[in-house]
C-alpha positions in Angstrom: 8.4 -97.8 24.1 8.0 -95.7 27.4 10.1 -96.4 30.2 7.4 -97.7 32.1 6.5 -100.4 29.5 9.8 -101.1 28.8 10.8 -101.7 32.6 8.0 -104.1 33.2 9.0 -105.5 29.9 12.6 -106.0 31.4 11.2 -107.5 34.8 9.6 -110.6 32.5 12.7 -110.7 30.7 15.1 -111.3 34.1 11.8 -113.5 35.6 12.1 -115.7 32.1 15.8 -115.8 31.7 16.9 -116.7 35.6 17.9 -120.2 36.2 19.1 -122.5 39.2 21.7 -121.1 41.5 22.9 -125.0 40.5 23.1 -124.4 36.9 26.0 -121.7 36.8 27.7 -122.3 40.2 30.4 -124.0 38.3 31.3 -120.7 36.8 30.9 -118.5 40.0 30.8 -119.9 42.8 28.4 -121.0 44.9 24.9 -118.7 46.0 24.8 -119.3 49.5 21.2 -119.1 50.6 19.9 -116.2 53.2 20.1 -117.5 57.1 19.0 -115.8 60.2 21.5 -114.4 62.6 19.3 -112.7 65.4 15.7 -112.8 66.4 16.3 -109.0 67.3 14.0 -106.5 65.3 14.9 -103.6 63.9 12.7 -100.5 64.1 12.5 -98.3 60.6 11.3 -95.0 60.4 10.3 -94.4 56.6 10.0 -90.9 55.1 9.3 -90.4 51.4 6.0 -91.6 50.4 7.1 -91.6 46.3 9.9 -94.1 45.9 10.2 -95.1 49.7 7.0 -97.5 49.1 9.4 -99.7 46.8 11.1 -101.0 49.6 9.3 -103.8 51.6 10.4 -103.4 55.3 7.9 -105.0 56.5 8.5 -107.8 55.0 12.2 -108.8 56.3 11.7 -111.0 59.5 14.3 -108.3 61.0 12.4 -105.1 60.6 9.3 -103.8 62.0 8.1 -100.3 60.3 8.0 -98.0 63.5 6.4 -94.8 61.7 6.2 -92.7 58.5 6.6 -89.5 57.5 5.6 -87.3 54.2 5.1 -83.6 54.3 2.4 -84.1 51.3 -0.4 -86.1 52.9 -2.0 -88.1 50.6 1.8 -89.5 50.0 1.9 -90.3 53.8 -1.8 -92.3 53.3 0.4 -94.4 50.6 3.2 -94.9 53.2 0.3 -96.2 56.0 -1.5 -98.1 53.0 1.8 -99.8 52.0 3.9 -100.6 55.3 0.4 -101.0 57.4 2.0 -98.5 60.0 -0.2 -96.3 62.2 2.6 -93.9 63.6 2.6 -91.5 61.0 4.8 -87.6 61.2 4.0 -85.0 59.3 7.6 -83.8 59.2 11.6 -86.0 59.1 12.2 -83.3 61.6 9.4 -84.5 64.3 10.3 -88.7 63.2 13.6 -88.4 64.1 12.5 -87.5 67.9 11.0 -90.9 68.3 12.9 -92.6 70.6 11.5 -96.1 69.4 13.3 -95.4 65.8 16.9 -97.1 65.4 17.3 -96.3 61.7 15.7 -94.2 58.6 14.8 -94.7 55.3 15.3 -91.3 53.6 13.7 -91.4 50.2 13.4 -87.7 50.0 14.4 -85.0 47.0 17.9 -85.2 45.7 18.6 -82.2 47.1 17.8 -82.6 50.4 19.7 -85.9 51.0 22.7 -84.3 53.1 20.9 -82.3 55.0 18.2 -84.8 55.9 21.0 -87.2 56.6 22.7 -85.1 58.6 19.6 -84.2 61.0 19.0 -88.1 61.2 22.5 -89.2 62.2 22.8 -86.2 64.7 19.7 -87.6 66.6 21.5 -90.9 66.7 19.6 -92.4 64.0 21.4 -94.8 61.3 20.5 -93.9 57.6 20.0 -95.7 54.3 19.4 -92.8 51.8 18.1 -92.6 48.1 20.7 -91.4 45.9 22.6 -89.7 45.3 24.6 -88.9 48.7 24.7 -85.4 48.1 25.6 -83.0 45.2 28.3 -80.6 45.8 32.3 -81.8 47.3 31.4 -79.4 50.3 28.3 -81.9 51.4 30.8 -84.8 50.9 33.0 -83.9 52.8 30.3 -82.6 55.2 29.4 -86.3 55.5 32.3 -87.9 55.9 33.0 -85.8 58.9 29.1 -86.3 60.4 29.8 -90.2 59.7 33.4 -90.4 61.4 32.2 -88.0 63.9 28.8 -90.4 65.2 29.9 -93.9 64.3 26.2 -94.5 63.0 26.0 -96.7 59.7 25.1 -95.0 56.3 24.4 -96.8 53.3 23.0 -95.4 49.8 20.2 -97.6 48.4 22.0 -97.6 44.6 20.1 -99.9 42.8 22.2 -100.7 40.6 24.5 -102.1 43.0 22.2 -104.9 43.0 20.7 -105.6 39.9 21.6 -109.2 39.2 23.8 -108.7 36.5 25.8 -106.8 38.7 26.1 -109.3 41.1 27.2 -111.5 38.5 29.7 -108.9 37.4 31.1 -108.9 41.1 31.2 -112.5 41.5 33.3 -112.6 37.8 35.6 -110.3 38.9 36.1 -111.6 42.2 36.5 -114.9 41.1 39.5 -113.9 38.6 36.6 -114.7 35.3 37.6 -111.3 33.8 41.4 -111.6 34.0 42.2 -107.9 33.5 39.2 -106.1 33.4 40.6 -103.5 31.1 37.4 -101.6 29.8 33.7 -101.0 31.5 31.0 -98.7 29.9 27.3 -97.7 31.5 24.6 -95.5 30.7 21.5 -94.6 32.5 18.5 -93.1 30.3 15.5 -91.5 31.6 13.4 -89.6 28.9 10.5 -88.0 29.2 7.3 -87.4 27.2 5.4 -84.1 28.4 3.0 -85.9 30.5 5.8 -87.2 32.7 7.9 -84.7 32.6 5.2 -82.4 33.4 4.2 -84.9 36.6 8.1 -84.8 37.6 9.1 -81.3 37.1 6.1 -79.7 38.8 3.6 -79.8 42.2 1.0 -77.2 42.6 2.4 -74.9 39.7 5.7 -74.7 41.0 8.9 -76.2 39.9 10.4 -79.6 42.0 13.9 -80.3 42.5 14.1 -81.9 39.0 14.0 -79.0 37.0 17.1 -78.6 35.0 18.6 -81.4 37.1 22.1 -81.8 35.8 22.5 -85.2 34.4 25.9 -85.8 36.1 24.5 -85.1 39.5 22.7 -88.1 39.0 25.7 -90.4 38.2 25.2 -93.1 40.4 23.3 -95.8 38.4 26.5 -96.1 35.8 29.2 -95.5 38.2 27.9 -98.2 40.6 28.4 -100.8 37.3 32.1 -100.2 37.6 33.2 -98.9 41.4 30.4 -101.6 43.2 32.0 -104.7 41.2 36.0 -104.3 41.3 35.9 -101.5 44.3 38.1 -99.4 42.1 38.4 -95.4 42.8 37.3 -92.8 39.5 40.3 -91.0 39.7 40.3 -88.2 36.2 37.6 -87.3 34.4 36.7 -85.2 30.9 33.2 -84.8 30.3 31.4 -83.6 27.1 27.3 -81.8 28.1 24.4 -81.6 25.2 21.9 -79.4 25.6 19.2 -77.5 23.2 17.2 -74.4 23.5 14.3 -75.6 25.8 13.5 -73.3 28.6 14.7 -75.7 31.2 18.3 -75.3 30.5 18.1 -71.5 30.0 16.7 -71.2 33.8 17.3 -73.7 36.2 18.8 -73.7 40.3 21.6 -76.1 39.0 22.4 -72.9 36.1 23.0 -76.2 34.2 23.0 -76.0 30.0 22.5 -79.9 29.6 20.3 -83.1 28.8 23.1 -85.6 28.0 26.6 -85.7 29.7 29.0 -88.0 28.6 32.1 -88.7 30.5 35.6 -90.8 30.0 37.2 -91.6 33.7 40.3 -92.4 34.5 40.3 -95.5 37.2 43.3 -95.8 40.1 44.0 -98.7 38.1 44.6 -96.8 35.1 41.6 -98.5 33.3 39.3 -96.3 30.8 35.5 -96.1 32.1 32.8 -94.5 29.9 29.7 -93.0 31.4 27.0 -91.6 30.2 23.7 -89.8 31.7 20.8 -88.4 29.5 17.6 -87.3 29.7 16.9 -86.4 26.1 17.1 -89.3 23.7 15.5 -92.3 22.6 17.1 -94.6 25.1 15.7 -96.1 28.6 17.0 -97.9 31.8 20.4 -98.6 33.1 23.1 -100.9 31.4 27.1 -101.9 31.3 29.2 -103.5 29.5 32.6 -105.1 31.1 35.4 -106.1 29.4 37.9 -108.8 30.4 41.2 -109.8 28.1 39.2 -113.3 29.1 35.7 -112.7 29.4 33.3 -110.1 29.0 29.5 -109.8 30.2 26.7 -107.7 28.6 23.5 -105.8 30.0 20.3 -106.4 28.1 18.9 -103.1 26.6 16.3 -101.2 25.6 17.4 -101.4 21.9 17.4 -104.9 22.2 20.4 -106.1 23.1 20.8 -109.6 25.0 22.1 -110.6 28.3 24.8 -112.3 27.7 28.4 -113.6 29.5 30.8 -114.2 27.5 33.7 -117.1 28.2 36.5 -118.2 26.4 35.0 -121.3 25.6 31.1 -120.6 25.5 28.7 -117.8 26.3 26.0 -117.9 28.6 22.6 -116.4 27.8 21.1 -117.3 31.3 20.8 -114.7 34.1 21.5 -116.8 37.4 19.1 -116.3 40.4 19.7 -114.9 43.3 16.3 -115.0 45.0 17.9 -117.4 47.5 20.3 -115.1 49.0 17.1 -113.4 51.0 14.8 -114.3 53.5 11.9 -116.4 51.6 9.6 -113.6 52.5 11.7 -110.9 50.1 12.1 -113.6 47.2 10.2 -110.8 44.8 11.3 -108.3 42.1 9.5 -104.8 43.1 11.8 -102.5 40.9 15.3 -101.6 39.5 16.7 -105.5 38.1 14.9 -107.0 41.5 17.6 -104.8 43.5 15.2 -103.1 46.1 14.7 -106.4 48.2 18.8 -106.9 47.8 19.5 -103.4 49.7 16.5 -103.9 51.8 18.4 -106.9 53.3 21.7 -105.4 53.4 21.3 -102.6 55.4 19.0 -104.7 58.1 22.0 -107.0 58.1 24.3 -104.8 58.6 22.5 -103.7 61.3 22.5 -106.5 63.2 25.4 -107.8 62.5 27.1 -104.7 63.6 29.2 -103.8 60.5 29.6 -101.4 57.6 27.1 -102.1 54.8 28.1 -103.0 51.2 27.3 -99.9 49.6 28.3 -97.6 53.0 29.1 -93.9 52.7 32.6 -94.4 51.6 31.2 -95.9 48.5 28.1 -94.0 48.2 30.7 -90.8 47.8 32.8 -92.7 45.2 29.7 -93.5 43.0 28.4 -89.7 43.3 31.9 -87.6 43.4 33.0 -88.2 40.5 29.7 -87.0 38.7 30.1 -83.4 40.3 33.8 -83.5 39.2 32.5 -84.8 35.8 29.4 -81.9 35.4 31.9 -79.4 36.2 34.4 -80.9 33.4 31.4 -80.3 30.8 30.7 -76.5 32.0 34.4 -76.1 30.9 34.3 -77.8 27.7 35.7 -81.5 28.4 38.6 -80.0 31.0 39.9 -83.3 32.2 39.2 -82.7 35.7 41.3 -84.8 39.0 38.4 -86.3 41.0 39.2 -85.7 45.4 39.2 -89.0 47.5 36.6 -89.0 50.3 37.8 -92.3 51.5 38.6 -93.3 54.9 42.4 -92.5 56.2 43.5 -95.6 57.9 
C-alpha cells in the first residue's frame, strides 16, 4: 500500500474507532471541552506553501492569517487559495518586516529551520516551526541562547505529540495507568517509490534538501512517543545505520551512508527506548508501543496491527475522542492522527494566555538532540554516545 493510501486508510480507521469522551473517562480522566479565554486575535504570518497549508489558522476564532510567503509562486497561489489572505511576500525575510504580524508559521526546508527561526524571533516575531528544530548541537544551542535571549515563545509543530493515541498515552501515564513505564518503542517509516522520491528529492533538475537526508535527523516523530508523554530526558544512545549502494548515499550534503537508523536510548530514568527511522523498507507512518508493569497501550500499524490499551482487567480496542478539546470550528482531522488542529490550538493558546507552549523549544530540542547524537553513534559503528542537555538552568 502507498503511504498515501495507507494514511487515508488510517484517518477512517481513527474516524471509525473514536468513541464518547463519556465512554472511557472512567479510565483517564475527564476530556474537558475547548473554552474561550480572550476575544483578542492573533495575527499569523504563514510561510511554506507545501506542508504550511495543513494547518487551518483561519479557522481558530483566535487567529486571523495576516500574510503569506513562498519563494516558489505557484506555492504562494496555494497559501492565498487556502487561508484566503491577500497580503502575500515573496520572501520570510520581507514578512517578517510587517509590523501587523505577532507570530510565524515556519513550514520551510529542514535545513533552514534555525536560521529562519532565528531571523523571525530577532524581528520580535514568536515562532511555531515544522520540525525538526534544527540539525547540528551548534544550532541548539544557538537557539536556546536566541530564545532566553528575546523571551518570544517557540514551539515545534511535532505531530506526533498529538496524535490521539498519544494523548491517551500522556493521560495513562499521568494518571499512574502505567505503573512503571519500563519499556517504549517507535518507528517512523517513509518509503518511497521513484515517482515520489523523484517529486521530493528534486525541483527544476536540482537536488532539495532531502537528498540523502539522514534518517536520524529526522527523529522527532518517534522520540515525541516517549519524551512528549512522561517528559523524560534521552540521556545515552548506540545507534546501528543501513545503507546500500544507491547513488544517494554515495553523494549527499549530509555525507550520510544510510536509509534505516536504529537506535537504543538510555532515558534519565534509566528506562530502555527503541527508535527507529527508515526510509527504505516496506513499512509506513509513525507508531509506539509503551509498556507498563500494569498496562501497556499499542499503535495501530501499517502491517495491521490494532489499537489497543491494555489493562489488567480488560483491553480496550476504542480510540477516545478528543475533538472536544478544540474550538467547534477545528473539530476535523487534516493530517498526522488529527494532530495539526491539536498544535494549531496550542500555540494560539499559548499565545494568549501568555505562557510556554506544550511542545516549547526546550522540548522541541529534547525530541531532535538526541537524533544528531544518535546519527553520529551509527557513523561510528553503534558507539554509545552521551546525549548534551539543552534544558533550561533554573
Amino acid at each position: 500500500m502507498e503511504r498515501r493510501a495507507f494514511l487515508a486508510a488510517a484517518t477512517l480507521a481513527l474516524a471509525g474507532s473514536a468513541i464518547s469522551a463519556g465512554a472511557i473517562e472512567d479510565v483517564i480522566g475527564v476530556i474537558e471541552p475547548w473554552t474561550p479565554v480572550s476575544d483578542a486575535k492573533i495575527r499569523i504570518g504563514v510561510v511554506g506553501g507545501g506542508f504550511g497549508c495543513s494547518f487551518h489558522w483561519h479557522q481558530h476564532p483566535n487567529c486571523v492569517v495576516e500574510a503569506v510567503s513562498d519563494l516558489i509562486p505557484e506555492r504562494r497561489d496555494r497559501l492565498v487559495q487556502t487561508f484566503g489572505c491577500g497580503k502575500t511576500y515573496e520572501s520570510l525575510e520581507k514578512l517578517i518586516l510587517d509590523p501587523a504580524i505577532d507570530a510565524v508559521a515556519l513550514f520551510t526546508g529542514a535545513p533552514d529551520h534555525p536560521r529562519h527561526t532565528k531571523l523571525c524571533m530577532e524581528a520580535g516575531k514568536h515562532v511555531i516551526s515544522a520540525c525538526p528544530a534544527c540539525l547540528t548541537l551548534e544550532d541548539a544551542a544557538m537557539l536556546k541562547e536566541l530564545k532566553e535571549r528575546t523571551g518570544l515563545i517557540y514551539m515545534t509543530a511535532e505531530t506526533s505529540y498529538y496524535r490521539w493515541e498519544t494523548i491517551t498515552a500522556r493521560r495513562m501515564h499521568a494518571a499512574g495507568l502505567f505503573g512503571d513505564l519500563v519499556y517504549s518503542e517507535a518507528e517512523y517509516y517513509h518509503p518511497m517509490n521513484q515517482a515520489e522520491r523523484d517529486a521530493l528529492w528534486y525541483r527544476d533538475g536540482k537536488r532539495t534538501w532531502r537528498y540523502g537526508y539522514a534518517p536520524m535527523l529526522y527523529p522527532t516523530h518517534s522520540t515525541a512517543f516517549l519524551v512528549g508523554v512522561t517528559g523524560d530526558r534521552l540521556t545515552k544512545v548506540s545507534c546501528i545505520g543501513w545503507g546500500d549502494d544507491d547513488p544517494a548515499l554515495k553523494d549527499n550534503v549530509y555525507d550520510n551512508p544510510f536509509f534505516n537508523e536504529t537506535g537504543m536510548f538510555l532515558t534519565d530514568k534509566g528506562k530502555p527506548f527503541r527508535c527507529n527511522v527508515g526510509w527504505k523498507l516496506n513499512a509506513h507512518g509513525e507508531r509506539a508501543q509503551w509498556f507498563g508493569t500494569k498496562a501497556a497501550l499499542y499503535m495501530p500499524g501499517s502491517g495491521g496491527q490494532p489499537y489497543a490499551m491494555q489493562l489488567p482487567d480488560k483491553t480496550i480496542a476504542e480510540l477516545p475522542n478528543y475533538f472536544q478539546m478544540l474550538p467547534e470550528s477545528m473539530r476535523k482531522d487534516t493530517g498526522h492522527g488529527a494532530s495539526h488542529p491539536f498544535l494549531t490550538n496550542e500555540f494560539i493558546m499559548a499565545l494568549l494566555e501568555k505562557r510556554e507552549p506544550a511542545t516549547n523549544l526546550y522540548e522541541a530540542l529534547a525530541f531532535c538532540v538526541p537524533g544528531i547524537v544518535a546519527h553520529e553513534s551509527s557513523k561510528k559503528g553503534g558507539e554509545q554516545l552521551s546525549i548534551p542537555s539543552f534544558d533550561k538552568v533554573n
